[in-house]
C-alpha positions in Angstrom: 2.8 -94.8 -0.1 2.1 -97.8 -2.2 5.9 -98.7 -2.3 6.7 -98.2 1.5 5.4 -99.4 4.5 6.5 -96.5 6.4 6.2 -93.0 5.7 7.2 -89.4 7.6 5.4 -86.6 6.1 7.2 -82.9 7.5 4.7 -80.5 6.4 2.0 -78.1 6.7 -1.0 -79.6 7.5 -4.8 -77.6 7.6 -8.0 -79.3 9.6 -11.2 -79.2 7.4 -13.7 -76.8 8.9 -16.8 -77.0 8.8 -15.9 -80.3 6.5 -13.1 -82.8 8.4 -12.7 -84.5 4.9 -11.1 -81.4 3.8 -8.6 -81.5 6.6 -5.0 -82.3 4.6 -1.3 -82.3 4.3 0.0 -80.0 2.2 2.5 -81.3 -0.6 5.2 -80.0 -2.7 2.5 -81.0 -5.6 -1.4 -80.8 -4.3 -3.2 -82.0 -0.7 -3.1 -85.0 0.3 -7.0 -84.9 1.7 -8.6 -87.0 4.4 -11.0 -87.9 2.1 -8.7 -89.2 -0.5 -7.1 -91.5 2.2 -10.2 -93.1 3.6 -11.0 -93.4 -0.5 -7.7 -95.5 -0.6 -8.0 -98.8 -1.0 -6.4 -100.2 2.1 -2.6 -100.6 2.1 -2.0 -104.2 3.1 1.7 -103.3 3.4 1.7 -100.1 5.7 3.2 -100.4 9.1 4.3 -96.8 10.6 3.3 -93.2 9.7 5.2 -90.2 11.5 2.7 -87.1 10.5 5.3 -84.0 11.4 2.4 -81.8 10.6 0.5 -79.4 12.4 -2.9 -80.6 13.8 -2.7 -84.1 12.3 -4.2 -85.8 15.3 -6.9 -82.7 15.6 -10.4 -83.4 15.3 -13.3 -81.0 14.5 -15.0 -79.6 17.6 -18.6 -80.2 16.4 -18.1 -84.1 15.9 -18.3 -86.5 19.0 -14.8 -86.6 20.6 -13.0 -84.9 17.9 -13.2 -88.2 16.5 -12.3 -87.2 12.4 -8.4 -86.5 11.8 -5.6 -87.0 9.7 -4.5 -89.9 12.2 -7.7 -91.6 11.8 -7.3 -91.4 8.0 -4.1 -93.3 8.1 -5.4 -96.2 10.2 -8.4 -96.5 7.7 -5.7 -96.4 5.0 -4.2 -99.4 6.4 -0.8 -97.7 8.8 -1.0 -100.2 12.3 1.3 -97.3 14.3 1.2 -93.6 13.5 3.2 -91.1 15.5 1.2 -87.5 14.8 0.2 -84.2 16.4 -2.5 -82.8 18.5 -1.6 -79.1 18.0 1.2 -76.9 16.5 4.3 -77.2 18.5 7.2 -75.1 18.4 9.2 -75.8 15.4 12.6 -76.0 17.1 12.3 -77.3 20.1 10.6 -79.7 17.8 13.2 -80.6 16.0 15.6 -80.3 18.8 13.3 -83.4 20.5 13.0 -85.3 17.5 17.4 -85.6 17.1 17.6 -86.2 20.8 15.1 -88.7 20.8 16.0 -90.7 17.9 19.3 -89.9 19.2 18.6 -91.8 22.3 16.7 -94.8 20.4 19.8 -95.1 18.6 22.5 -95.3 21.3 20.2 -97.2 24.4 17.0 -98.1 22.8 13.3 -97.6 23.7 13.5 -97.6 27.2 15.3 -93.9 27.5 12.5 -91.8 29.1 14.9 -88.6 29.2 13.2 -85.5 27.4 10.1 -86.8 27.6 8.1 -84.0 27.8 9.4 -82.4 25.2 7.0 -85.0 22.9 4.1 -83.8 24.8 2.7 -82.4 20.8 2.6 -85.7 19.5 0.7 -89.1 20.1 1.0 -92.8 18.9 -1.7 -94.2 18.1 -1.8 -97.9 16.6 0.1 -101.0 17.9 
């Protein structure tokens, strides 16, 4: 993360209960914790984070508005735009609305609206 200003995790992620800072990705080698990334010391370089893990954008039902996710994490870390999930999807149709969107970006830019609500999972949040 300290090399690249964008990142795309595709992973398992868990939501911290009782504790939000426990919420966390799940890597090939440890948790990447909410706590750790708030810890960070702000990434002066980070520009876009796609979280393709489940309950990302989640918060914990006894704080104010669900207000303490992963998402949140990656803004305090310093990522401006962050593309990440509200709930588990289905895996394939998933993946099936990722290639066609990107897909789409590709071939006529960000103005397609076609398959729209097949995104209805995940949220931007940033600029």
């Amino acid at each position: 993360m300290r090399n690249h200003s964008w990142v795309h995790f595709a992973c398992h992620g868990t939501q911290g209960i009782p504790n939000p800072l426990d919420s966390a990705l799940i890597l090939h080698d440890g948790r990447l914790t909410m706590s750790s990334l708030i810890c960070t010391e702000r990434l002066g370089h980070a520009d876009f984070a796609f979280l393709s893990a489940c309950e990302t954008a989640a918060g914990a039902e006894n704080l104010v508005a669900n207000a303490a996710h992963l998402t949140e994490a990656m803004q305090r870390a310093g990522y401006r735009s962050i593309i990440s999930m509200a709930g588990k999807p289905d895996s394939t149709k998933a993946a099936i609305a990722l290639h066609y969107a990107t897909k789409m970006l590709r071939e006529r830019g960000a103005q397609s609206k076609t398959m729209s609500f097949s995104w209805v999972p995940f949220i931007h949040v940033g600029l």
